[in-house]
C-alpha positions in Angstrom: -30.0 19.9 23.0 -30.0 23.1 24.8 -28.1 21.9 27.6 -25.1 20.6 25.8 -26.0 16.9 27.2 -27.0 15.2 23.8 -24.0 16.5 21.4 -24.7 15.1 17.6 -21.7 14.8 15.2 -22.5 14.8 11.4 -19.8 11.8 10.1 -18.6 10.5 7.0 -18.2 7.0 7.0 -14.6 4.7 6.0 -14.9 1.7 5.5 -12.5 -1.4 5.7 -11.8 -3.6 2.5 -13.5 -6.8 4.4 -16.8 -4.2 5.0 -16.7 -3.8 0.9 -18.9 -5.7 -1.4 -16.1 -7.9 -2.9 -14.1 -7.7 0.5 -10.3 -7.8 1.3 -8.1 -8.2 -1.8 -4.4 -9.2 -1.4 -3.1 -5.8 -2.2 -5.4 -4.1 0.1 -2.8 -3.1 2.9 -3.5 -3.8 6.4 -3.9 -0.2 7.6 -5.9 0.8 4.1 -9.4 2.6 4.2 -12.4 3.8 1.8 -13.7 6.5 1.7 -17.4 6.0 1.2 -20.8 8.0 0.6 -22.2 7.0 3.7 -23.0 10.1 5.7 -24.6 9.4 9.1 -25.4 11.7 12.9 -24.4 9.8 15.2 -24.1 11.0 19.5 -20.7 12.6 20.2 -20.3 9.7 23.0 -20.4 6.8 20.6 -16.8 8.4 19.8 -14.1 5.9 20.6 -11.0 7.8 19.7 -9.1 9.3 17.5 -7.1 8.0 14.1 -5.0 9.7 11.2 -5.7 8.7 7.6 -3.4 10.2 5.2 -3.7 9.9 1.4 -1.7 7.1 0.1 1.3 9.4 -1.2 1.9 10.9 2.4 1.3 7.1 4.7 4.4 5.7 2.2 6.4 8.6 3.3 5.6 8.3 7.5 8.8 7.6 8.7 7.2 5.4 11.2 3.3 4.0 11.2 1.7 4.4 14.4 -1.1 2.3 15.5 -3.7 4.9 14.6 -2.1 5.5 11.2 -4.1 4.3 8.1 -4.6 5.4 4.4 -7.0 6.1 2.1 -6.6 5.6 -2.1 -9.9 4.8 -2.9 -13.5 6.6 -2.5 -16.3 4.1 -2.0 -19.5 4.0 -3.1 -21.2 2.3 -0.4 -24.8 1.2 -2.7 -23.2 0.3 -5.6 -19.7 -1.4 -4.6 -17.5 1.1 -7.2 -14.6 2.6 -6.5 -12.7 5.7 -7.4 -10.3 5.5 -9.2 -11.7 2.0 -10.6 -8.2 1.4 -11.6 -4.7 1.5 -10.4 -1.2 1.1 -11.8 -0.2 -2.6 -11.5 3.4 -4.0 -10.6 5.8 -7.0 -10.9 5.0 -10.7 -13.2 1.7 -11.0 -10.7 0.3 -7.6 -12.0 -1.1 -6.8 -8.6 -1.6 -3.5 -7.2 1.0 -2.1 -4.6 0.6 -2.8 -1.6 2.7 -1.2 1.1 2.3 -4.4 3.3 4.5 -6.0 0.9 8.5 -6.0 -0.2 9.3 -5.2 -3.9 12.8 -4.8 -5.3 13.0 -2.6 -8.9 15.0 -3.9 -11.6 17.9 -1.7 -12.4 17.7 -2.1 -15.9 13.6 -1.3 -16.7 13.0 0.6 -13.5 10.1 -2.2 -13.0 9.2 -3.4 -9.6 8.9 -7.1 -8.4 7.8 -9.1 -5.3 10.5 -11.3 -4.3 8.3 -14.7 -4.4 7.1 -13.9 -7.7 10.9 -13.7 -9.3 11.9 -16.8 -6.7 13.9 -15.1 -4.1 13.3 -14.9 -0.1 12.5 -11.5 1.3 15.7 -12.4 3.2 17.7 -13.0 -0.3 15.9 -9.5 -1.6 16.8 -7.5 1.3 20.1 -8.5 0.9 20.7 -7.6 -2.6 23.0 -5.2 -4.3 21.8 -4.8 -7.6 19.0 -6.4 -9.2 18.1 -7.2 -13.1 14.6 -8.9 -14.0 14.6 -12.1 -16.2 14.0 -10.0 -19.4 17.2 -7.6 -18.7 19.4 -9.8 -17.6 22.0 -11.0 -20.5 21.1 -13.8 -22.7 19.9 -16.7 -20.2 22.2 -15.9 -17.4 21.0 -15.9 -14.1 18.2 -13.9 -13.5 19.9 -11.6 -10.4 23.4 -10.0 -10.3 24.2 -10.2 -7.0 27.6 -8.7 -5.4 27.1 -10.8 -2.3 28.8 -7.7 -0.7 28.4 -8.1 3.5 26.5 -4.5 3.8 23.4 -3.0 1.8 24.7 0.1 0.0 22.7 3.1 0.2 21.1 3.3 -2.8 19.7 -0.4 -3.1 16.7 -0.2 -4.4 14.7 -2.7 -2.3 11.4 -1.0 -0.6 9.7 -2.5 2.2 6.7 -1.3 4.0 5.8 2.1 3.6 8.0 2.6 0.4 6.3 2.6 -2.8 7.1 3.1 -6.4 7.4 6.3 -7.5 5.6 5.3 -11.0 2.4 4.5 -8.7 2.0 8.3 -8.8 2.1 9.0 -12.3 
C-alpha cells in the first residue's frame, strides 16, 4: 500500500519431490528441487529466509554444500505432474538416475559408472579402490575388480562421492 506497510512479492513456486504427484524417488537427492508453474503474491513478511538453488551442473561442482544450498534439474508442472526433461541419462546395472546423494565408481575400461552395492562392494571397499573394471571388462571370468590394495588413493581414482557427477550426465 501507499505506506510501504503491506509489501506483496510476486513468487514462483519449488517444490520438493515428496510435494510431487508421484513423490520422492530414490535418485531424487536430498537437497533437489522443481521448478514448477505455480505462480503466487504472497506478503513480503511471510518471507522466512534466504536459499541458493543452482542448476544441477553448477551444485556438483560447489566445493562445499551449505545448508541453504539446493538444486534444480527438473521444471514441474504443478496440474499435470510432468516434468521437464521427462527423461534423464541413467547409470550403473540398476539404471537409476544420478543422484549426487550417492557414491559411484566408473569402470576404467567402458567409462560407465556404478553404485558400489549394485556391483557388491562397500562404500568403504569403493572408496578405497585403485582401479576399477565392471564384470563385462574384466578378463574372461576373473574377478570382477582389479584392485592394487595400495595404502593411499592416487589422485586420479575415479571414485565420486557427493557432489561429483558423471560427466556423460551432461551430454
Amino acid at each position: 500500500d501507499a505506506r510501504g506497510g503491506n509489501v506483496k512479492v510476486h513468487v514462483r513456486w519449488y517444490y520438493r519431490p515428496e510435494e510431487s504427484i508421484g513423490g520422492r524417488r530414490q535418485f531424487h537427492g536430498s537437497k533437489e528441487l522443481f521448478l514448477s508453474d505455480h505462480y503466487d503474491v504472497q506478503s513480503a513478511d511471510t518471507i522466512e529466509g534466504k536459499c541458493t538453488v543452482h542448476s544441477f551442473k553448477s551444485y556438483t561442482k560447489l566445493d562445499a554444500v551449505g545448508n541453504d544450498d539446493f538444486f534444480c534439474r527438473f521444471e514441474y508442472n504443478s496440474s499435470t505432474g510432468a516434468f521437464n526433461p521427462d527423461r534423464v541419462a541413467v547409470y550403473c546395472k540398476c539404471e537409476m538416475p544420478y543422484n549426487p546423494d550417492d557414491l559411484m565408481v566408473q569402470c576404467e575400461g567402458c567409462s560407465d559408472w556404478f553404485h558400489p552395492a549394485c556391483i557388491e562392494m562397500t562404500a568403504e571397499e569403493a572408496k578405497r579402490l585403485d582401479h576399477f573394471f565392471c564384470e563385462s571388462c574384466s578378463s574372461e571370468g576373473q574377478k570382477k575388480l582389479q584392485n592394487s590394495h595400495a595404502a593411499s588413493r592416487h589422485s586420479d581414482t575415479k571414485v565420486f562421492l557427493l557432489r561429483c557427477c558423471p560427466s556423460s550426465f551432461f551430454r
